[in-house]
MDAnalysis code that builds the backbone (N, CA, C; Angstrom):
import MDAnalysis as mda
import numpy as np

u = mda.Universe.empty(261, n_residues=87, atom_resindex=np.repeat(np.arange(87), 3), trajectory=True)
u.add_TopologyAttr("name", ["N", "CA", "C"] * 87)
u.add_TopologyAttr("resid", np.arange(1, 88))
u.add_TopologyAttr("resname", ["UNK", "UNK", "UNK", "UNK", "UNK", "UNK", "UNK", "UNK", "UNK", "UNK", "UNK", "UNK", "UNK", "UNK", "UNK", "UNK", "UNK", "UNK", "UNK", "UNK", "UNK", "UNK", "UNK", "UNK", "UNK", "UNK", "UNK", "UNK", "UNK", "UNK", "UNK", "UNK", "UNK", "UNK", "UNK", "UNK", "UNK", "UNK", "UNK", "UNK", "UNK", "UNK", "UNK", "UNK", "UNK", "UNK", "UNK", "UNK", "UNK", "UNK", "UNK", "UNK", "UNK", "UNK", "UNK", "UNK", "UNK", "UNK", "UNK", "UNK", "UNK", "UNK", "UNK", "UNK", "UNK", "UNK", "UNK", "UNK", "UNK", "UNK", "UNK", "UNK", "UNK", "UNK", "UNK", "UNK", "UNK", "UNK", "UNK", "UNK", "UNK", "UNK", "UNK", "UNK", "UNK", "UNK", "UNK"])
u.atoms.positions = np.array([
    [-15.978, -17.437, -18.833],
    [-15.498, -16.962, -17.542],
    [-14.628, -15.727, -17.742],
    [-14.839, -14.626, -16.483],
    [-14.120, -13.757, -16.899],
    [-12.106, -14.256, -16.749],
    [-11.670, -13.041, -17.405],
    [-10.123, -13.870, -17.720],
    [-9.779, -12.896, -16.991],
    [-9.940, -11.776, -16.047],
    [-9.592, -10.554, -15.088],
    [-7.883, -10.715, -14.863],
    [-6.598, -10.339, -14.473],
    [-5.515, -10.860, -13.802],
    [-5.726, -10.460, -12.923],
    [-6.071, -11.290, -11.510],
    [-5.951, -10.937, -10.273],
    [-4.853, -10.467, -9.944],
    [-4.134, -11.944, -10.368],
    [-2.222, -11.439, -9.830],
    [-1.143, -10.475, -9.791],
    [-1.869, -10.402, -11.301],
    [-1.290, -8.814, -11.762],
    [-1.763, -7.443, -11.270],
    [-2.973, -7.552, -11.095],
    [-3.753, -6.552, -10.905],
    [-3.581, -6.629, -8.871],
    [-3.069, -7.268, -8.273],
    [-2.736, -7.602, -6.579],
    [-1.126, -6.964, -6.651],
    [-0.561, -7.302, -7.384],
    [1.054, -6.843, -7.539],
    [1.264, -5.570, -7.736],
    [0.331, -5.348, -9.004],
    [0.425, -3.653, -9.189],
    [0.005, -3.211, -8.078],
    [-1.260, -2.999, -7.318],
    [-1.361, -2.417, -5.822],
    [-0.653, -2.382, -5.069],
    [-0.235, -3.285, -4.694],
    [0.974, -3.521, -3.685],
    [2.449, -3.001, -3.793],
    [2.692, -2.531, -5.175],
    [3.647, -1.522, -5.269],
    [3.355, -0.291, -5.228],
    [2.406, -0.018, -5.616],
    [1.272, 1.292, -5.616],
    [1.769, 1.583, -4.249],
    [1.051, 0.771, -3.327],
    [1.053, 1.660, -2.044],
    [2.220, 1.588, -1.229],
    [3.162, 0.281, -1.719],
    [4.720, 0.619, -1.222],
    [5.165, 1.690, -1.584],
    [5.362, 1.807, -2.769],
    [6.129, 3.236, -3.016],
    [4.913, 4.246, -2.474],
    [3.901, 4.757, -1.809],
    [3.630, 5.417, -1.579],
    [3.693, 5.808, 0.122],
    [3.801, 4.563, 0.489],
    [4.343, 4.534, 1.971],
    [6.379, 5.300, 2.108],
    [6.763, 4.878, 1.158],
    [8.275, 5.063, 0.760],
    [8.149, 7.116, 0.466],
    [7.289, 7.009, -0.425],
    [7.236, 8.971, -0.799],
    [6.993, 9.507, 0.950],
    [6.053, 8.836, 1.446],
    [5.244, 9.721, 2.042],
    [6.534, 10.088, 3.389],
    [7.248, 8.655, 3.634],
    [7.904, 8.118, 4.521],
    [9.107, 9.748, 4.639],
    [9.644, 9.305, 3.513],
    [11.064, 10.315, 2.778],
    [10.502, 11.668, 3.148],
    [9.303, 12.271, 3.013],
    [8.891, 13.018, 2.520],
    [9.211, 14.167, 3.949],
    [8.403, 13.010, 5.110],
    [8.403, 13.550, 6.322],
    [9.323, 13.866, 6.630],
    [10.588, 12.766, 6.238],
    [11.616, 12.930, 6.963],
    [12.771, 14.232, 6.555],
    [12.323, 14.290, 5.229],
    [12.762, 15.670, 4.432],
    [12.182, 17.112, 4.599],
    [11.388, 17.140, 5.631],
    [10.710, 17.868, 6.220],
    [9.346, 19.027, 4.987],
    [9.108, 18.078, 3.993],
    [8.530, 18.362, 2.948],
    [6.815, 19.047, 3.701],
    [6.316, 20.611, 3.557],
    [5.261, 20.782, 4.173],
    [3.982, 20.223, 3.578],
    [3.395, 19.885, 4.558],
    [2.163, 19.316, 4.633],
    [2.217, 17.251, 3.880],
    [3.113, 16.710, 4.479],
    [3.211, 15.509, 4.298],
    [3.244, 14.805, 5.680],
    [4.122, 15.625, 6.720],
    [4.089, 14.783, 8.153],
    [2.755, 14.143, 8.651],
    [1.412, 14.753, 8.458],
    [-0.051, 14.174, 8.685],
    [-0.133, 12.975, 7.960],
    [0.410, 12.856, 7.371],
    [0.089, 11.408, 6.572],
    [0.679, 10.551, 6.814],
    [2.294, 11.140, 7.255],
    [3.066, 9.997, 7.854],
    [2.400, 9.846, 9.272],
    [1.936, 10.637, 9.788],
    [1.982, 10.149, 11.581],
    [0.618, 9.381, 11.466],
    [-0.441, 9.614, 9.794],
    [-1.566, 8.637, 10.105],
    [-1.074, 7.407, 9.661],
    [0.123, 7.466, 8.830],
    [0.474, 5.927, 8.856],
    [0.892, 5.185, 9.796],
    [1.568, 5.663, 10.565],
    [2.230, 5.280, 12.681],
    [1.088, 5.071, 13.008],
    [-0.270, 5.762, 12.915],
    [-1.168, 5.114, 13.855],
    [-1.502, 3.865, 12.963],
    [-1.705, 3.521, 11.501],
    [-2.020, 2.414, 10.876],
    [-0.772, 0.918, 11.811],
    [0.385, 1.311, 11.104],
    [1.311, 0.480, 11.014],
    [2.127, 0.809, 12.380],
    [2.236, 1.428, 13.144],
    [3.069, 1.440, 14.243],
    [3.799, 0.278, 15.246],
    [2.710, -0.120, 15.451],
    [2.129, -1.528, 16.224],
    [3.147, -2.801, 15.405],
    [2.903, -2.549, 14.450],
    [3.958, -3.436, 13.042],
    [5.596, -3.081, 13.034],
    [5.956, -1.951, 13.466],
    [7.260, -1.851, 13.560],
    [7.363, -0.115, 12.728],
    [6.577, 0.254, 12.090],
    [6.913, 1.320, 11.078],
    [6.813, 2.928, 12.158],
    [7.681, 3.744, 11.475],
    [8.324, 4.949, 12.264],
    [8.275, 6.038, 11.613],
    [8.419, 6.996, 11.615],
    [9.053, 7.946, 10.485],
    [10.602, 8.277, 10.982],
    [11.043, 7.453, 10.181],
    [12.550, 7.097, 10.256],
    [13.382, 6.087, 9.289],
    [14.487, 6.172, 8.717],
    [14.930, 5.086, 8.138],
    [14.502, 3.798, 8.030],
    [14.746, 3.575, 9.401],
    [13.701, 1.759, 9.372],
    [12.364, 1.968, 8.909],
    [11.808, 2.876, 9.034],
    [10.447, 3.451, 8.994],
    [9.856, 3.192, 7.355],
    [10.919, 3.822, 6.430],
    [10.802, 3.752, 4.888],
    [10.688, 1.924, 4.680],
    [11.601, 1.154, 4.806],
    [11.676, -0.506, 5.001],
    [10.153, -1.232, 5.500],
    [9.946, -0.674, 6.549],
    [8.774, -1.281, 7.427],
    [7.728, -0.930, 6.182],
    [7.438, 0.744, 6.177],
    [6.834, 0.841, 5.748],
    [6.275, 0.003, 4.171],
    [7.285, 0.137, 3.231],
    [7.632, -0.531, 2.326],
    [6.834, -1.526, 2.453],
    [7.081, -2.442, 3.034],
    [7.623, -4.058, 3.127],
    [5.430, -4.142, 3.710],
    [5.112, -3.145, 4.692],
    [4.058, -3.096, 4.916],
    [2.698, -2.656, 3.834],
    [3.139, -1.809, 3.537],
    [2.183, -1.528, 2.517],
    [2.203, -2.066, 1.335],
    [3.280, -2.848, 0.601],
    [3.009, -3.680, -0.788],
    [1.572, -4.672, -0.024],
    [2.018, -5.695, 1.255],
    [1.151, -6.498, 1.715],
    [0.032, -6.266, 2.128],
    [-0.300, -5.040, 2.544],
    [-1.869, -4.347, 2.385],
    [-2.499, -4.298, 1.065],
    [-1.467, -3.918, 0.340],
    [-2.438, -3.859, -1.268],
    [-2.480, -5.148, -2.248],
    [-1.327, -5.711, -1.654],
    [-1.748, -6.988, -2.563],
    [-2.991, -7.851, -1.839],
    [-3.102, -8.062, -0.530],
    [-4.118, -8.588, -0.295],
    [-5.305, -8.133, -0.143],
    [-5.728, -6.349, 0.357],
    [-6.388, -6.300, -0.534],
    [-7.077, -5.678, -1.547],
    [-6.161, -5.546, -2.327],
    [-6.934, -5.359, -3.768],
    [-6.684, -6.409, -4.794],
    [-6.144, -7.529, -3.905],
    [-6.272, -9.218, -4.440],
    [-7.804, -9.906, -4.697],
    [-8.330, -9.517, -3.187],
    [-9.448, -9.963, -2.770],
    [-10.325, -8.858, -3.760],
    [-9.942, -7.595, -3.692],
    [-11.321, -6.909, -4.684],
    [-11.040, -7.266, -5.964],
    [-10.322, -7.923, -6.441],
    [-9.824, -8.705, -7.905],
    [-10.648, -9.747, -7.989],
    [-10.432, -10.657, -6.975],
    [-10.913, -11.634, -7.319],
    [-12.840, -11.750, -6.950],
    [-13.160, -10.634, -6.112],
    [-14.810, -10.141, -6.259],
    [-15.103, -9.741, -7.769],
    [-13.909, -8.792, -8.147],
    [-14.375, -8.146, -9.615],
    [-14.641, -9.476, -10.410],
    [-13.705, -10.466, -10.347],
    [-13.538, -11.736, -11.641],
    [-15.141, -12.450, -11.355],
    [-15.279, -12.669, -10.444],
    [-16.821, -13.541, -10.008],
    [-17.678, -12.862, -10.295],
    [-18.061, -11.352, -10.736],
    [-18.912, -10.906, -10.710],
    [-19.682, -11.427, -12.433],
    [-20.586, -11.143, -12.154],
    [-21.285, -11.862, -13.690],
    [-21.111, -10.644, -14.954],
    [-20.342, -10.070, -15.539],
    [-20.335, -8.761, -16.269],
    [-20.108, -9.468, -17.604],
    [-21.028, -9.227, -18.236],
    [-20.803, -9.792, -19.732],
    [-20.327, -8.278, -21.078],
    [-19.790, -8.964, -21.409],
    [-18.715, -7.905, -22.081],
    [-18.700, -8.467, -23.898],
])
């Protein structure tokens, strides 16, 4: 059976895209050019959820995007482990 770490490999994502929600967050708010498009496509993702481009905004965001990537690139973990790949 494959021995894949899902868990590990769900955790690492999920910080992945926290801290990238956190850069992107700061980024806007630092008025860094050509980053605000990414924040305002994250408001349309996460808005609805509480996230802003604003202080609370970095938190939400945060707190939002680890839980997008751990679940899923949990789930594409645990597709990768089932798959039949002999090694």
């Amino acid at each position: 059976m494959n021995t894949f770490p899902v868990l590990k490999f769900a955790v690492a994502a999920g910080l992945f895209l926290s801290i990238h929600a956190i850069v992107i967050t700061v980024g806007a708010i630092a008025g860094v050019p050509g980053v605000r498009p990414f924040a305002e496509m994250l408001t349309q993702f996460y808005g609805y959820y509480g996230y802003s481009i604003s202080a609370t905004g970095v938190a939400a965001g945060a707190i939002l995007g680890f839980l997008e990537g751990f679940f899923h690139f949990g789930i594409f973990g645990l597709i990768y482990r089932w798959l039949p790949i002999s090694r």
